[in-house]
C-alpha positions as CSV (number, residue, x, y, z in Angstrom):
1,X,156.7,52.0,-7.1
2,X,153.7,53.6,-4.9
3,X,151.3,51.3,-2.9
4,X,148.3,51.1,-4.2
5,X,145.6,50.2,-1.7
6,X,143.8,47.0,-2.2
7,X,140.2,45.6,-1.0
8,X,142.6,44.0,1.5
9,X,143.2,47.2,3.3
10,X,140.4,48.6,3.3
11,X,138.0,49.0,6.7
12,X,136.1,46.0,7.3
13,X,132.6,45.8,5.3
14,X,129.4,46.6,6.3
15,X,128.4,43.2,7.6
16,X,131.5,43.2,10.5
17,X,130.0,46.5,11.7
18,X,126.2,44.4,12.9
19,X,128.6,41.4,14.3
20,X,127.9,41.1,18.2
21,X,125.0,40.2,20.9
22,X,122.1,42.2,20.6
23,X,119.1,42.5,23.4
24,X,115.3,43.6,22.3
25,X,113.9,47.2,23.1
26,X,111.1,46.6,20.7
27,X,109.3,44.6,18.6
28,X,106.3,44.3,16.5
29,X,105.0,42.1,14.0
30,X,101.5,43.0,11.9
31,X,101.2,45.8,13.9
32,X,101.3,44.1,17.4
33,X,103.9,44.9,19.9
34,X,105.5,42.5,21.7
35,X,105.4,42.4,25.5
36,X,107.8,43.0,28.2
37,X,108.2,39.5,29.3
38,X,109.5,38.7,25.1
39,X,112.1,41.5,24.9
40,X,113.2,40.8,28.1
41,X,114.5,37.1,27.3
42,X,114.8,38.1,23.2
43,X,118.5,37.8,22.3
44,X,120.4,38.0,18.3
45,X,123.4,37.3,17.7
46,X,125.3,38.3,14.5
47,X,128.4,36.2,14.2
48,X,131.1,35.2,11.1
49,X,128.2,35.5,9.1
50,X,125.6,33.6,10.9
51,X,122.8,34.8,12.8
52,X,120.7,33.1,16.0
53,X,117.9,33.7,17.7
54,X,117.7,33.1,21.4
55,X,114.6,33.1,23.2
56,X,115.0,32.5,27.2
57,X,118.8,31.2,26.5
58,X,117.3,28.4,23.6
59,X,117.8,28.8,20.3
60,X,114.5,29.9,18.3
61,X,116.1,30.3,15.1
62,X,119.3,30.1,13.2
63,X,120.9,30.4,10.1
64,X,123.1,32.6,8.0
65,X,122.9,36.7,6.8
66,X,124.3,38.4,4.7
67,X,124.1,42.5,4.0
68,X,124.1,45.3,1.4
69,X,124.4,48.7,3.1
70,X,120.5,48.9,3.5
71,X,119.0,45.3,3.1
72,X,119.8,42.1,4.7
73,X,119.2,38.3,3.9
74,X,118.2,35.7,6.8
75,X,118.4,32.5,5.3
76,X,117.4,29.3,8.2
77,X,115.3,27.7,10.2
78,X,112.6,27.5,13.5
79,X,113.9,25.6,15.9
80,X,110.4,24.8,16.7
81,X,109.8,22.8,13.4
82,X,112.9,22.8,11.3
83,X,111.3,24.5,8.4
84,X,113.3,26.2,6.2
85,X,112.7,30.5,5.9
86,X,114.4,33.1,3.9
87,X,113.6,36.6,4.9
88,X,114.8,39.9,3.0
89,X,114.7,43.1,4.7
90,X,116.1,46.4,6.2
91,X,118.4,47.5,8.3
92,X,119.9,50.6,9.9
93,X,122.8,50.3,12.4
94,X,123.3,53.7,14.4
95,X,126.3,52.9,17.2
96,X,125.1,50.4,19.4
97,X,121.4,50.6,18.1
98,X,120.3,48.3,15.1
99,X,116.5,48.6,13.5
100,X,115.2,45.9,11.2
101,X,112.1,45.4,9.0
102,X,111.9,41.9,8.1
103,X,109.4,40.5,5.8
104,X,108.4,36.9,6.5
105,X,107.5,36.3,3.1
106,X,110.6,36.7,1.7
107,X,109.8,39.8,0.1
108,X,111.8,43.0,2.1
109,X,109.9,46.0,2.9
110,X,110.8,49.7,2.2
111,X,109.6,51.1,5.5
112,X,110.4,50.5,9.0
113,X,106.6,49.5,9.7
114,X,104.6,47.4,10.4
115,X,100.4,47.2,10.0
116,X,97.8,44.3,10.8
117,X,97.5,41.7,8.2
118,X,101.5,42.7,6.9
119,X,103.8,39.5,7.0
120,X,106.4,42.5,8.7
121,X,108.7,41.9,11.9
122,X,110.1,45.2,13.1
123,X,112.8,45.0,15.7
124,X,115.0,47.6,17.5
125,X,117.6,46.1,19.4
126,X,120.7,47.3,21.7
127,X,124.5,45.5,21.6
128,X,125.5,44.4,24.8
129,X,128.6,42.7,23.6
């Protein structure tokens, strides 16, 4: 009787391949990039299926993800005031470089833009573990 491979042995799935500590290169929201000073203490972390947000070693935000090969749902909360967020987006994972295009009103955007008055948060980040 031949082996038939299973969903078991397959590779792991796309969201295993984002999993690790990522440090900010650039962001932008609405068309404003962000400063040195906010990438340099802007840390994600992609974990057994939940993500955080550390800003300055404290957590900003945190919550859970989960991905298709292209978009990705953030569902959690600001530390800052506990309110709940879902945000839909893309993604694009190249080695140890990862791009998202979040939409903070829920709704995911088909570019990797952003523009004044957009509700978009673009982020390119770098794994460092």
């Amino acid at each position: 009787m031949s082996h038939h491979p299973s969903t078991q042995d397959s590779p792991p799935s796309a969201p295993h391949a984002i999993e690790g500590v990522w440090v900010a290169v650039r962001l932008e929201y609405a068309g404003e990039a962000a400063p040195d000073m906010v990438l340099e203490k802007t840390e994600v972390i992609f974990r057994n299926g939940n993500y955080t947000v550390r800003f300055g070693g404290e957590t900003s935000f945190d919550g859970t993800y989960s991905l298709t090969e292209t978009h990705i749902l953030i569902e959690g909360r600001r530390a800052s005031d506990k309110n709940s967020m879902t945000l839909r987006g893309i993604y694009q994972l190249v080695g140890n470089r990862l791009r998202t295009c979040l939409g903070m009103d829920g709704v995911a955007p088909e570019t990797f833009a952003t523009k004044p008055g957009s509700q978009h948060y673009l982020g390119t980040y770098r794994r460092i573990s």
